[in-house]
N, C-alpha and C positions, 0 to 999 in steps of 0.2 A: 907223564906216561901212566897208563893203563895195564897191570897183570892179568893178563886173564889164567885161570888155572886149568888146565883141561884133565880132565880122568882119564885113566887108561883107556876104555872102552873107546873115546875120541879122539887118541891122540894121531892114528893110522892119518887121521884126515887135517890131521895139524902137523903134517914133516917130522911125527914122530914128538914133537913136543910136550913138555908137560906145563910150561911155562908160558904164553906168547905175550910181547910188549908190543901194545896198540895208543897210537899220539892221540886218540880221539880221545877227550873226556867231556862233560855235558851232562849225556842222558845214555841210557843203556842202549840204544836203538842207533845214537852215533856211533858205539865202540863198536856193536855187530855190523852197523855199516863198511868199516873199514876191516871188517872180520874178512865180510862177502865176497872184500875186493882182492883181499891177501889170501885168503886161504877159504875158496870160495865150496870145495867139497865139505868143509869145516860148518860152515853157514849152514850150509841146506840141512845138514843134523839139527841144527838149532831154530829153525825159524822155516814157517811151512811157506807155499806157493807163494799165499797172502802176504807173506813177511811177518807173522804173528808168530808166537814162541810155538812153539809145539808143545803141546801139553804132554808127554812123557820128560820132555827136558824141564830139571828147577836150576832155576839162578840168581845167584844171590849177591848183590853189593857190598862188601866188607861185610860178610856173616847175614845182611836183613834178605829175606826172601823179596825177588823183586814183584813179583803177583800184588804185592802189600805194598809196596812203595810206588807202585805208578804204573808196571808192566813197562815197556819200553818206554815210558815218561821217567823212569828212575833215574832219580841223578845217580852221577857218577864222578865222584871228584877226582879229580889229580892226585894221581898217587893210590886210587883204590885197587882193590882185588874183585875183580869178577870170578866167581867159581862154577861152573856146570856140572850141572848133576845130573844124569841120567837117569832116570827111573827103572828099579831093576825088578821085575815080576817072574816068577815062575811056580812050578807046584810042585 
């Protein structure tokens, strides 16, 4: 199993969670596959039309940013923490 961590900012669209366990592990692009399916408002924050990240969301693999490890090519072992991070701007 897969943790994923969701921030507050995200969690409206995860049933209120701040934790969610997904069976998928592999690559980062299988976890959000079954992200899409379960908690498919959750998705669309995360990954644009194309299914590519959305570039104000960062996510990282047990701490590595994945942009650096593969972009949804990044593995993802059993038993890791995915984390989302929202990118937060203002002036």
């Amino acid at each position: 199993m897969v943790t994923l961590l969701v921030p507050a900012a995200l969690r409206g669209d995860a049933g209120g969670a701040a934790r969610l366990r997904v069976a998928a592990a592999g690559t980062l692009g299988s976890v959000l596959d079954e992200v899409a399916l379960r908690w498919p408002r959750l998705a669309r924050r995360i990954r644009d039309e194309r299914g590519e990240l959305r570039r104000y969301v960062n996510v990282y693999v047990d701490g590595q940013d994945c942009r650096v490890a593969g972009g949804l090519a990044a593995p993802v072992p059993a038993d890791a923490e995915v984390q989302l991070l929202p990118s937060v701007a203002g002036g």
